[in-house]
C-alpha positions in Angstrom: -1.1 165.2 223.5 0.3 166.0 226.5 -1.1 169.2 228.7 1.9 170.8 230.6 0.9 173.9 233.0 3.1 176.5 234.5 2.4 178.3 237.4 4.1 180.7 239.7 4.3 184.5 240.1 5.5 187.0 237.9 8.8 184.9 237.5 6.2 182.3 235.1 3.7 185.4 234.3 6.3 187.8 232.5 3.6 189.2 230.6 1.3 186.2 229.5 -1.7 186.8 227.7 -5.4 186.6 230.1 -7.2 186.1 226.6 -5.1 183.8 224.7 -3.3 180.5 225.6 -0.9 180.4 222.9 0.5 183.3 224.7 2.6 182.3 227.1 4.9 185.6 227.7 8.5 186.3 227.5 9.8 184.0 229.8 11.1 179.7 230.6 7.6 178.5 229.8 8.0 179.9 226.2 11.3 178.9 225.8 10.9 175.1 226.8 7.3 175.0 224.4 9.7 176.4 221.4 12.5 173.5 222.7 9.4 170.7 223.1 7.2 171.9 220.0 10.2 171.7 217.3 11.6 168.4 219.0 8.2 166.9 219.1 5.7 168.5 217.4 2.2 168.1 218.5 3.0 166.0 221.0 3.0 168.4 224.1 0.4 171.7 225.0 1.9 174.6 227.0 -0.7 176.6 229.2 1.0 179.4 231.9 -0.9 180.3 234.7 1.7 182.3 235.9 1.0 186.0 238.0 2.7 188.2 239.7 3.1 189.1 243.2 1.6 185.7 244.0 2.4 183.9 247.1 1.9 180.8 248.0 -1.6 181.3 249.6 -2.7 183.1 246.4 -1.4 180.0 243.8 -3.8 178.1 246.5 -6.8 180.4 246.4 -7.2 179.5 242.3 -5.7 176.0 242.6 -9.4 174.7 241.4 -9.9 177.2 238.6 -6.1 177.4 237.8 -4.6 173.7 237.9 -7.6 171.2 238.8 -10.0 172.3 236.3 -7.1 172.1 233.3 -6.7 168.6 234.1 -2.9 168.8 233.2 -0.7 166.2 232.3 2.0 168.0 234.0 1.9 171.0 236.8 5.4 173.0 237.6 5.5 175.0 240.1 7.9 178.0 240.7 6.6 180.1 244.0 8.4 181.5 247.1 10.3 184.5 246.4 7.3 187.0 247.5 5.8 184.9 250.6 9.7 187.0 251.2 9.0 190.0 249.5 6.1 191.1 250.9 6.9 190.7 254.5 9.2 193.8 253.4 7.5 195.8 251.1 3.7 195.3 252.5 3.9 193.2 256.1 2.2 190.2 254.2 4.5 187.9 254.0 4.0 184.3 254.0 6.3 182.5 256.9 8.3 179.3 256.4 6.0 177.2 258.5 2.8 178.0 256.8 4.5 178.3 253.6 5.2 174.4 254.2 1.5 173.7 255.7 -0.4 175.6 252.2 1.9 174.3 250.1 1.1 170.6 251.5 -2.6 171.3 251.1 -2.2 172.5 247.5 -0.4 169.4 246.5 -2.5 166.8 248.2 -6.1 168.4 247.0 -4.9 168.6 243.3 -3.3 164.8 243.8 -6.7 163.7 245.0 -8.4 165.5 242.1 -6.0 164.3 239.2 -3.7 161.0 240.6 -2.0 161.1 237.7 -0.7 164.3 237.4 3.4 164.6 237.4 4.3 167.6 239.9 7.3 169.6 239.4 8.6 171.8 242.4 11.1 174.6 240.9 13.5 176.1 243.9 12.8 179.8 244.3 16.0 181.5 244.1 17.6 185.4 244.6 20.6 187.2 243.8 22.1 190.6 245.6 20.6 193.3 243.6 18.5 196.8 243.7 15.5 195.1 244.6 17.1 193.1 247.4 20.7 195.1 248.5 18.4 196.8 250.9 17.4 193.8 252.8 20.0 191.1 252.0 20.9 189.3 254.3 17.8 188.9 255.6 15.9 188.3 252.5 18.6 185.5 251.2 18.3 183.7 254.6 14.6 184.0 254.2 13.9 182.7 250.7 16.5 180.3 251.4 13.8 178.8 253.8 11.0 178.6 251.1 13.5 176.9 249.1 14.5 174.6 251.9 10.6 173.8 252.6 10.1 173.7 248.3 12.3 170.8 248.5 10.8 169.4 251.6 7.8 169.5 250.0 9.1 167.7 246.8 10.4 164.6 249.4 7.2 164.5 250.9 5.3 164.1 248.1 7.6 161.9 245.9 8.0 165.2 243.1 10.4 166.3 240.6 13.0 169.0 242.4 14.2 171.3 240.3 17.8 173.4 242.1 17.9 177.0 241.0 19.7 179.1 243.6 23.4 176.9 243.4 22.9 177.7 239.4 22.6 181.3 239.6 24.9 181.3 242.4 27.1 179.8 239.8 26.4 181.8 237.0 26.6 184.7 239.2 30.4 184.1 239.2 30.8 184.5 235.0 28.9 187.1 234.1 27.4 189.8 237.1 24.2 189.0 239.1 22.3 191.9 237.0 23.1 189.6 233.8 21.0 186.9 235.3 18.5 188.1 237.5 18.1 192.1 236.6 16.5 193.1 239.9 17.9 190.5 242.0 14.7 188.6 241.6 13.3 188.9 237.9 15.3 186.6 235.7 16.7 188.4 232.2 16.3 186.3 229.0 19.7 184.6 230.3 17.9 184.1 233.4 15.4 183.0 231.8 17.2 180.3 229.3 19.2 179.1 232.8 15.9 178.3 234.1 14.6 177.0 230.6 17.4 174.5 230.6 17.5 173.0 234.3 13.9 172.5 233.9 14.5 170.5 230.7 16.7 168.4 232.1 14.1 167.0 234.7 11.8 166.7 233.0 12.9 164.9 230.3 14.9 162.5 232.8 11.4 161.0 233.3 9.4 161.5 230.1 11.3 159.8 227.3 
């Protein structure tokens, strides 16, 4: 049996259980066990480490007691939007630059703990909406640059990229950004199944 982990900020948490690991809250994660577990039952376990208002330098603070000590199969990794989000709401934001540098330190000190781990990176992503009108230009441009270093990161390290932002910019165009992302930031079970499905997709191009 396969161990697959999710981890991320509130976009992965959306109210996991603390207590109980069959719990994995109302978000992607729980969609894509229900997806794995009826295609191929018993073949794959789903833990979600996901919690929110993490930045990057918080997923790397518990990256021992969070990812190493699991010893999963498979990590994915969706982080980014509030290393943006808090430069505006709290002056703690987490700048491109050192975004990149933490984010390289994570990967390489869970690679030289498991070398057989598969690493997924997910592109953070935002839409125009009441959590981001306010700020919007500035806060597209900015995540935009965590997204740009996610994928760096992805190339530098051989990973699984997984787009988000030209989906939802895409979907964005049939039904309104709200639908999708009901704050501009936190996906709605659409959102949700969007993300759900683009994550299948890798991953099953290299598992089966």
């Amino acid at each position: 049996m396969k161990t697959i982990l999710f981890t991320g900020d509130s976009i992965t948490d959306v109210g996991r259980s603390r207590e109980n690991n069959g719990h994995l809250g109302l978000g992607y994660p729980t969609l894509v066990n229900g997806v794995l577990g009826f295609e191929s039952p018993n073949q794959y376990r789903i833990l979600n480490r996901g919690i929110s208002g993490n930045r990057i330098v918080d997923l790397y603070a518990r990256v021992k007691a969070d990812c190493i000590n699991l010893n999963p199969d498979v990590m994915s990794i969706l982080i980014g939007v509030n290393d943006v989000w808090h430069e505006f709401d709290y002056n703690n934001g987490v700048e491109a630059e050192k975004f990149f540098n933490v984010y390289s330190m994570m990967i390489e000190e869970i690679k030289a703990a498991l070398p057989n781990i598969r690493i997924m990176i997910m592109e953070p992503f935002v839409l125009k909406g009441p959590a981001t009108e306010g700020n919007w230009d500035q806060f597209y441009s900015e995540v935009a640059l965590r997204a740009k270093k996610a994928k760096e990161i992805a190339e530098k390290y051989e990973l699984s990229f997984i787009p988000l932002q030209e989906k939802f910019d895409a979907a964005a165009k049939i039904a309104p950004n709200t639908f999708w992302l009901a704050d501009g930031v936190h996906p709605t079970t659409a959102g949700h199944e969007l993300i759900k499905r683009e994550w299948l997709k890798a991953f099953l191009q290299e598992d089966r």
